[in-house]
C-alpha positions, 0 to 999 in steps of 0.5 A, spaced: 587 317 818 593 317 820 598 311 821 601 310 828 605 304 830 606 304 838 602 300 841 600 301 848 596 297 854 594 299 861 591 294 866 589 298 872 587 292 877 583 293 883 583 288 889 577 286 892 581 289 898 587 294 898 589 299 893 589 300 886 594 298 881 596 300 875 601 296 870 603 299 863 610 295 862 608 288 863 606 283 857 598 283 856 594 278 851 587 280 851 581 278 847 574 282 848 567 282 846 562 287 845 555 287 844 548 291 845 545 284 849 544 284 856 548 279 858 554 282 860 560 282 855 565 278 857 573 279 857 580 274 857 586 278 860 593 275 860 597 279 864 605 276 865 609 275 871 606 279 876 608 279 883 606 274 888 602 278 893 599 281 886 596 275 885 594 273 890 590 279 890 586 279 884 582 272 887 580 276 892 571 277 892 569 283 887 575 284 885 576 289 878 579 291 872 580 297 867 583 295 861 585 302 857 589 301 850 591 304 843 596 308 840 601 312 845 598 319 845 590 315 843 589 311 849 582 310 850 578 304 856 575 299 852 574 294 857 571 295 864 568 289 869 569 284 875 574 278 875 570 272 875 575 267 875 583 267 875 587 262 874 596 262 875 599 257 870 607 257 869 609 256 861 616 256 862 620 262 865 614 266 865 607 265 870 602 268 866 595 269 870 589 268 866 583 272 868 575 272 866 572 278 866 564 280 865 562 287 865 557 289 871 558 281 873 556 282 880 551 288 879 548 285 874 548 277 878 545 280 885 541 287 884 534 285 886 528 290 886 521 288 890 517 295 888 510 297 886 508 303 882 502 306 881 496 307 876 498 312 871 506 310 872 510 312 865 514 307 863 520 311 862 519 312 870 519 304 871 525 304 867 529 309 870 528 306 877 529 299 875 536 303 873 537 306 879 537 300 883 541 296 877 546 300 882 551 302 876 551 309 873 548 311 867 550 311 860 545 313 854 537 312 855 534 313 849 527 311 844 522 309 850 517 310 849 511 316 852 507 309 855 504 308 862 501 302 866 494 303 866 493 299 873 500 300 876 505 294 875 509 291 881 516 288 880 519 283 884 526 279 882 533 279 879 533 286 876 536 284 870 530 280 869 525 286 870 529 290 864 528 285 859 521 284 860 521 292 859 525 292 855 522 286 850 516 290 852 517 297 849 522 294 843 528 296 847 535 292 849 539 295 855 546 293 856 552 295 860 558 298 857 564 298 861 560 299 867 555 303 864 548 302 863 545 303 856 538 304 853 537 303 845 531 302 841 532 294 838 537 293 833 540 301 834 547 304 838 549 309 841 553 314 837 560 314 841 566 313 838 570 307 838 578 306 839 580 302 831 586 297 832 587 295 826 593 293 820 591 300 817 592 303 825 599 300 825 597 293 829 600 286 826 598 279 828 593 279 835 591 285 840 597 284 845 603 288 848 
């Protein structure tokens, strides 16, 4: 494998309101965690010294955030969600604003379906719909299994919730990764490849710019 050694962090902020914006020189602290779980993976940002009217926009309602990091020429998205909470706090010289991030967080929380299908239904149909309504894009569906609701099924509810039952149901586990949805069988993953921050890749002490 080989060794590289400069590390690179880009945060691209996108306000509920206005345009987009991107920062690759400032300092940044993050920590992320991923899972297969359906409760949406969480991440803390610390970005320092941002501009005042930057940082009034980052409160702003569905406010987002991309974080991509890496190795100069290998730099890869590892995170991508909705800014729950930020919070501006002044450690000496620097303001550094702490942010919350959930992955999918204000689709996952408000996407309602209230549906019914009927006899005969395949359960790759039902899932496919409750997807659609979910309202994120689609990532890898795989293992479900080639059943049907003998009787039709109706749905009604937080779409998170009729996805667990389905998934629970058929021995799956659904999951949204960067904004994407994905279906695996239980205790299963995807094969996509993964960016490695590690000692050997060139990384000491903690992932931060």
């Amino acid at each position: 494998m080989a060794r590289l050694y400069i590390r690179k962090v880009i945060v691209t902020l996108h306000p509920g309101t206005g345009k987009a914006k991107q920062f690759s020189e400032l300092r940044v602290k993050f920590k992320c965690e991923k899972n297969n779980e359906s409760k949406p993976n969480p991440c803390e940002v610390s970005i320092y010294n941002l501009a005042p009217e930057t940082r009034v926009s980052l409160e702003s309602k569905n406010s987002s955030i991309v974080l991509a990091a890496g190795y100069e020429d290998t730099v890869e998205t590892i995170f991508t969600g909705n800014i729950t909470k930020v919070v501006h706090q002044q450690e000496g010289p620097d303001i550094i604003s702490k942010l919350e991030v959930k992955d999918g967080g204000n689709r996952y929380r408000n996407a309602k379906i209230e549906k019914g299908f009927p006899p005969g239904v395949k359960t790759q149909q039902v899932l496919d719909e409750l997807i659609a309504q979910l309202g994120l894009p689609r990532g890898a569906v795989i293992g479900v299994p080639n059943s049907q609701y003998a009787n039709g099924v109706s749905l009604s509810g937080l779409v998170k919730d009729r996805l667990d039952d389905i998934c629970r149901k058929n021995g799956l586990q659904w999951s949204i990764q960067n904004g994407i949805v994905q279906v695996v069988p239980e205790g299963e993953t995807t094969n996509d490849a993964v960016i490695l921050l590690s000692p050997d890749t060139g990384l000491i002490g903690s992932p931060n710019k």
